[in-house]
Residue frames relative to the residue before (quaternion, step in Angstrom):
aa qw qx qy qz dx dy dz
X 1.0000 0.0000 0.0000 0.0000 0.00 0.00 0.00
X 0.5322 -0.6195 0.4680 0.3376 3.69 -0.90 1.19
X 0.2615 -0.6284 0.6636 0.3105 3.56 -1.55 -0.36
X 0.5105 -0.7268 0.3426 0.3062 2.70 -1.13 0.47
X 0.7576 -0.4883 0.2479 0.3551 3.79 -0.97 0.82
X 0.0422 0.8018 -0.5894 -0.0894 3.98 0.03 0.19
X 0.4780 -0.7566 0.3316 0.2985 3.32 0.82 0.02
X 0.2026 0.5677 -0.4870 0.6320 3.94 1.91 0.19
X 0.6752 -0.5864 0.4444 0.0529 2.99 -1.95 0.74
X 0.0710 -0.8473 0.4134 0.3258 3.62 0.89 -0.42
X 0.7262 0.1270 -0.1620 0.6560 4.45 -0.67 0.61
X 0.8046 -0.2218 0.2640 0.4835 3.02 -2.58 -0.58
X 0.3877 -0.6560 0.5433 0.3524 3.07 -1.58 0.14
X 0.8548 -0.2874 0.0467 0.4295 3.31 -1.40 0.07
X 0.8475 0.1529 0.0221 0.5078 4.01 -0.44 -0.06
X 0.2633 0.7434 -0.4901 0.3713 3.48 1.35 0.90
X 0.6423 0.5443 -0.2958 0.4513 3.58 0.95 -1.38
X 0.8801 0.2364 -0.0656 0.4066 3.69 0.72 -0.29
X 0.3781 0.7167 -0.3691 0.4551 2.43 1.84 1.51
X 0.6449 -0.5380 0.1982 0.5053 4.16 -0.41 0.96
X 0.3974 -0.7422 0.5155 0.1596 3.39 -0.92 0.79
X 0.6204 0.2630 -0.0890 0.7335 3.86 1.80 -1.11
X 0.7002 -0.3722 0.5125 0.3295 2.36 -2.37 0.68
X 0.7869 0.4547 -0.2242 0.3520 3.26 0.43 -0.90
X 0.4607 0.6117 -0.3289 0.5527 3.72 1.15 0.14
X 0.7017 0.4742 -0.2854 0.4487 3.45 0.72 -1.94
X 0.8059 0.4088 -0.2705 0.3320 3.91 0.70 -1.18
X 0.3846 0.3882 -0.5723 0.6115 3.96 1.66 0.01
X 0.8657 0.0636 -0.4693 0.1621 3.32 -1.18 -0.41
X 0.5913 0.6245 -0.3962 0.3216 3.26 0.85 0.91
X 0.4007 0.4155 -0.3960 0.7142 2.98 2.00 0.70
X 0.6693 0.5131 -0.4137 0.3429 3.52 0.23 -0.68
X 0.8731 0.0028 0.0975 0.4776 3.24 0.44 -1.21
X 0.2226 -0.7986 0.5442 0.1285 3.10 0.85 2.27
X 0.4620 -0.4693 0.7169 0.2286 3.71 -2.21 0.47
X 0.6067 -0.6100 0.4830 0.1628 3.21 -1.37 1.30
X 0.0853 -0.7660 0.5469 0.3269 3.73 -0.25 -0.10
X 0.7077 -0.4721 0.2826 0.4433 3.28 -1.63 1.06
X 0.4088 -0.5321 0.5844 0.4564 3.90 -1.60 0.13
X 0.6931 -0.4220 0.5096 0.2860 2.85 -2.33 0.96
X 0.2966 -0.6031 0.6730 0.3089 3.33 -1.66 0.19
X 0.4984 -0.6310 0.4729 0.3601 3.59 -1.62 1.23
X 0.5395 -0.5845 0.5608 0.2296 3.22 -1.67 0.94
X 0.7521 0.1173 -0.1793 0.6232 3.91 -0.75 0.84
X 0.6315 0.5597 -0.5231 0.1193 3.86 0.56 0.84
X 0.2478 -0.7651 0.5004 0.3207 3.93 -0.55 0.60
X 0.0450 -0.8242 0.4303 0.3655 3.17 -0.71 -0.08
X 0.3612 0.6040 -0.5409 0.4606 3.70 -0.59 -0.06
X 0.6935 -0.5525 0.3283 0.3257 3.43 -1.89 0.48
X 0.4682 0.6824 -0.3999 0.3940 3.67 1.32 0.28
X 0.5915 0.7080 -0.2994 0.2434 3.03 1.09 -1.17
X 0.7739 0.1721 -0.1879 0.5798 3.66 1.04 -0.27
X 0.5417 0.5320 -0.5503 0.3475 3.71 0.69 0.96
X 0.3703 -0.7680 0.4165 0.3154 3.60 -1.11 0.09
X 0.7507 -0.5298 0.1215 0.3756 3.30 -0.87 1.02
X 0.4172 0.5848 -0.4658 0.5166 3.84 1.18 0.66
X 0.5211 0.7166 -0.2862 0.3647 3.26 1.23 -1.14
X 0.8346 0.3894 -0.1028 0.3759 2.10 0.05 -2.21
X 0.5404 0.6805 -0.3787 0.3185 3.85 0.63 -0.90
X 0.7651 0.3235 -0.2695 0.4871 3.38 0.80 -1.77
X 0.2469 0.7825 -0.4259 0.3812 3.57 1.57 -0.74
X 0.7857 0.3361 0.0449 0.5174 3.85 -0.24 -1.94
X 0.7003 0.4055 -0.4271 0.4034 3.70 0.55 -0.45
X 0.4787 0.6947 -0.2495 0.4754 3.60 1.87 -1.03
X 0.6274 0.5976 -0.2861 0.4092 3.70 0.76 -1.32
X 0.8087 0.5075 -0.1064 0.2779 2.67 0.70 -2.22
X 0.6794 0.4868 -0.1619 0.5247 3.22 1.63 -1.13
X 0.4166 0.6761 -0.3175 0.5182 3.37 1.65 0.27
X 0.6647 0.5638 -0.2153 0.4403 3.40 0.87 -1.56
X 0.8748 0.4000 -0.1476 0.2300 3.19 0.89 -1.47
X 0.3524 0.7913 -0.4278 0.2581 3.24 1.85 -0.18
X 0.6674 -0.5134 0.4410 0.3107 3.63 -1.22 -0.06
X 0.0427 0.9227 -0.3758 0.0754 3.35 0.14 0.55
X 0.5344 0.5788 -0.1904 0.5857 3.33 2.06 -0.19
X 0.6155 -0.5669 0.4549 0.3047 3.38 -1.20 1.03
X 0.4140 -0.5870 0.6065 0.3408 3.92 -0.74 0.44
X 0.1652 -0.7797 0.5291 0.2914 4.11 -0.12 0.93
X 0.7043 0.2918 -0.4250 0.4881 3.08 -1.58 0.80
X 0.6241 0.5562 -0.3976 0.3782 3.96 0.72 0.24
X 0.1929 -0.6660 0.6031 0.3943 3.78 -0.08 0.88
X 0.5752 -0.4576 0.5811 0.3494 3.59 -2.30 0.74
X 0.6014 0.4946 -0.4625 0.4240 4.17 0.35 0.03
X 0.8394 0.3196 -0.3598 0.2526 3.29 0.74 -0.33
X 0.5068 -0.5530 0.4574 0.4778 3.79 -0.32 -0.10
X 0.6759 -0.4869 0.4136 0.3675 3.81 -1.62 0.02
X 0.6362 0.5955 -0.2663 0.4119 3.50 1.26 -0.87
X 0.6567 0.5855 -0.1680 0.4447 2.75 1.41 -1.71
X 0.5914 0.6473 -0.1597 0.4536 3.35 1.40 -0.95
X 0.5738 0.6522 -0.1387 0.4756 3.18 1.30 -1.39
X 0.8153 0.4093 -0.1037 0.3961 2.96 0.42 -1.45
X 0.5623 0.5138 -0.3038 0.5723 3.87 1.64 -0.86
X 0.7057 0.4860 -0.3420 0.3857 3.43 0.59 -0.77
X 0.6337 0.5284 -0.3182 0.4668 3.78 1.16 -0.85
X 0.4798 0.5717 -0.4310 0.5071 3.94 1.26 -0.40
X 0.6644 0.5330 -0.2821 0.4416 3.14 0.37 -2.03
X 0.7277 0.2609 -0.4494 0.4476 3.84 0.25 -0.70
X 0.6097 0.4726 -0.4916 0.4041 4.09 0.20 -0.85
X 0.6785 0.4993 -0.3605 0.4006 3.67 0.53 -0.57
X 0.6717 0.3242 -0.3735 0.5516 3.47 1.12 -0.38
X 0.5893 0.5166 -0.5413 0.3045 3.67 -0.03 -0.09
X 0.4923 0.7847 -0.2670 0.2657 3.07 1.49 -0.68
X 0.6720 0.4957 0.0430 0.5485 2.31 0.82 -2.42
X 0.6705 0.5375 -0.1317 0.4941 3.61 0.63 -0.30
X 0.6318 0.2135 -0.2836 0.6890 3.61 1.04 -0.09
X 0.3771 0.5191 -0.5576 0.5268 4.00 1.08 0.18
X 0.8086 0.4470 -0.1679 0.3437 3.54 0.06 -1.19
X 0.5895 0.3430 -0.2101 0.7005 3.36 1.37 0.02
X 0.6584 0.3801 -0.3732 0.5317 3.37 0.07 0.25
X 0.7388 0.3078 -0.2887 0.5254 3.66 1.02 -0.57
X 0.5831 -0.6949 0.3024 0.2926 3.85 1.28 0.43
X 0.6366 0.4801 -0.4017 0.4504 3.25 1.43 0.12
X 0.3709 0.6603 -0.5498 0.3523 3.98 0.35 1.12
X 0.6921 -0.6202 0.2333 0.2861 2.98 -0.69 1.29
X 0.2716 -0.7051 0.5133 0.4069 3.75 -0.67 -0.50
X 0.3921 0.5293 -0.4972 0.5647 3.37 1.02 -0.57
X 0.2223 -0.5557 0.7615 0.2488 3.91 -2.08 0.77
X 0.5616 0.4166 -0.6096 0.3734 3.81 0.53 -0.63
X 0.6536 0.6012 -0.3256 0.3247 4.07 0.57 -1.20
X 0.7699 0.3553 -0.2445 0.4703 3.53 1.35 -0.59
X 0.5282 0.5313 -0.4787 0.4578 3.45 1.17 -0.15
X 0.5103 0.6906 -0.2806 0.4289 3.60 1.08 -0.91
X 0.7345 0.4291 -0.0849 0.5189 3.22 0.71 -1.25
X 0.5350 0.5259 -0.2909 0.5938 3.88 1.06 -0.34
X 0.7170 0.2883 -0.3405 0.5356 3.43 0.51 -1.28
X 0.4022 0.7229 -0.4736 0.3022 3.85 0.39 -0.74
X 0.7550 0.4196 -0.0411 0.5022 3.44 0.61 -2.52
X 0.7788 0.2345 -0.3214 0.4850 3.82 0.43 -0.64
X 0.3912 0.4862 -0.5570 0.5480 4.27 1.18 0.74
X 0.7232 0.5442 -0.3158 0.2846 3.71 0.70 -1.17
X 0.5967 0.5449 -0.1857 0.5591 3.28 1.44 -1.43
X 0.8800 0.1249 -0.2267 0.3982 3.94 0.67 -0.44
X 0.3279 0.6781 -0.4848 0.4446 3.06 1.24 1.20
X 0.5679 -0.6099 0.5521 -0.0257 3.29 -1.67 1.23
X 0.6591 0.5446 -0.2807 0.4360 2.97 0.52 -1.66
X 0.3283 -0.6205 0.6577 0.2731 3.81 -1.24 -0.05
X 0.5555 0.5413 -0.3981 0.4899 3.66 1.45 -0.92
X 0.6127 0.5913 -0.2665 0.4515 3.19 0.61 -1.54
X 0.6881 0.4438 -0.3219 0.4754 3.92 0.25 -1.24
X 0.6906 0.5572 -0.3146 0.3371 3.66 0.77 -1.22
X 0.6103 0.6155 -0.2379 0.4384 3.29 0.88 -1.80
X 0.7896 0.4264 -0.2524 0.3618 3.48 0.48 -1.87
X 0.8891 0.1604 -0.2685 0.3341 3.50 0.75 -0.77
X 0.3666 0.5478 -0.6257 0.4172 3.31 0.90 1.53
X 0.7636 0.2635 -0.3825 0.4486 3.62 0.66 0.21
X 0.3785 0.6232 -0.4903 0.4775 3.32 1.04 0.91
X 0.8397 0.2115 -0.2199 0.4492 3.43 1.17 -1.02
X 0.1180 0.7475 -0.4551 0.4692 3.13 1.59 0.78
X 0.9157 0.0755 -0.0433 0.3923 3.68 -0.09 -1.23
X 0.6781 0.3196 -0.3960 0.5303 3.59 1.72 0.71
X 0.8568 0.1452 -0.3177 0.3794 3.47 0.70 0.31
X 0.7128 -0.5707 0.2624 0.3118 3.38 -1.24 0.94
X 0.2396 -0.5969 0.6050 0.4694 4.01 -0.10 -0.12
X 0.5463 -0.5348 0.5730 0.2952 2.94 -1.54 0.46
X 0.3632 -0.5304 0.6334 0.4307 4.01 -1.19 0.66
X 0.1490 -0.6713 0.6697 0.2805 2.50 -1.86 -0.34
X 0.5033 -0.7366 0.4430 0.0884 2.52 -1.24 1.95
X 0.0701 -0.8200 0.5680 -0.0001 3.88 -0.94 0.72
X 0.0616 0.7955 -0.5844 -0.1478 3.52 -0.04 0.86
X 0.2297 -0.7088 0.5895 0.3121 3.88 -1.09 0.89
X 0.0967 0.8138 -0.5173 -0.2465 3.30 -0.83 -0.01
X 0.2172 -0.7605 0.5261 0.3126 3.99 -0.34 1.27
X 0.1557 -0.6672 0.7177 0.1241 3.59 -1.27 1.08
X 0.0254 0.7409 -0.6179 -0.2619 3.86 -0.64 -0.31
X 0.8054 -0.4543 0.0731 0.3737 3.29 -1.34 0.85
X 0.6400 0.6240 -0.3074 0.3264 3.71 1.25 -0.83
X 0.4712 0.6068 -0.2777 0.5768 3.26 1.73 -0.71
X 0.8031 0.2818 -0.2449 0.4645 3.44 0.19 -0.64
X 0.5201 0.3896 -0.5349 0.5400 3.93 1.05 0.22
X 0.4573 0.6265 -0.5317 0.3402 3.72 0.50 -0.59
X 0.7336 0.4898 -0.1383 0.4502 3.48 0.46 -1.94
X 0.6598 0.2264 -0.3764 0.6097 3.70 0.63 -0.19
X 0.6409 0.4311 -0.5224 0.3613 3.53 0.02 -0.12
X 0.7434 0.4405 -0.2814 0.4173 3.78 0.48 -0.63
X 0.5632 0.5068 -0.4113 0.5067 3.44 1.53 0.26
C-alpha cells in the first residue's frame, strides 16, 4: 500500500549514487571539472521599474505611489455598499432633521437626560437609529433609547390571603 505524498523528497537525491566516495576522488573531479562561479551583480543596477528612469522620474514615480497608498479605500461605516456617498449623504441629513425632532419631543416631555455628554449620546443614538438598515441595528438602538426615556413599568402584584371560609361564604351567598 502507497504512502501518502508529504511532499519532502523520499532517499538520495538525484545523482548522489555517483557521487566521490574519497577524499581523493572528490579533489580530481574537482580539478577536472572546475564549478562555474555564480555571475557578478551589475554595478549601478536597480531593479524594479525605476531602474531605468532618471531621478525626476523617479520622484514623480514615488510621489504617484505614495498618493496611491493614501486614497480611501474603506467602506464609510454605517454606509450600506448599495448606496452611493451622495445617496448616503443625503439619508444621513433626514436621519439628523428627524432626530432634532424627535429630540425636542423628548425635551419638551422632560425625560432628556441632564448629563449633555448623556444627551449628545442619545441624539447620536436616534439619528444612527433613523439611518440604520439593519433590523438588528433598528432593534438594539431603540431598546436603549427607551432604556433612558421611559420608565419600565413596576409590576404591580396584589396578594390577596383568602382562607377557605371566605371562599365558602362566596359560594354560599351565590
Amino acid at each position: 500500500m502507497p504512502t501518502k505524498p508529504t511532499g519532502r523528497p523520499r532517499g538520495r537525491p538525484p545523482g548522489a549514487k555517483n557521487g566521490p566516495k574519497t577524499l581523493e576522488e572528490f579533489v580530481f573531479r574537482a580539478v577536472e571539472e572546475p564549478v562555474e562561479p555564480p555571475p557578478r551583480a551589475r554595478k549601478n543596477y536597480v531593479p524594479g521599474p525605476w531602474g531605468k528612469m532618471s531621478p525626476e522620474e523617479r520622484t514623480a514615480y514615488s510621489r504617484k505611489i505614495a498618493a496611491a497608498r493614501k486614497l480611501p479605500t474603506k467602506q464609510t461605516p454605517g454606509k450600506p455598499r448599495h448606496l452611493t456617498n451622495t445617496q448616503w449623504a443625503e439619508v444621513t441629513a433626514t436621519a439628523r432633521l428627524d432626530a432634532k425632532r424627535i429630540i425636542q419631543k423628548v425635551k419638551d416631555a422632560g425625560q432628556m437626560p441632564d448629563d449633555e455628554k448623556a444627551a449628545e449620546a442619545l441624539e447620536k443614538t436616534v439619528v444612527t437609529l433613523r439611518a440604520s438598515q439593519s433590523p438588528k441595528d433598528v432593534a438594539a438602538l431603540a431598546r436603549l433609547v427607551l432604556d433612558f426615556t421611559k420608565a419600565k413599568p413596576a409590576q404591580k402584584s396584589e396578594i390577596t390571603v383568602r382562607t377557605h371560609e371566605d371562599f365558602l361564604d362566596e359560594l354560599a351567598d351565590d
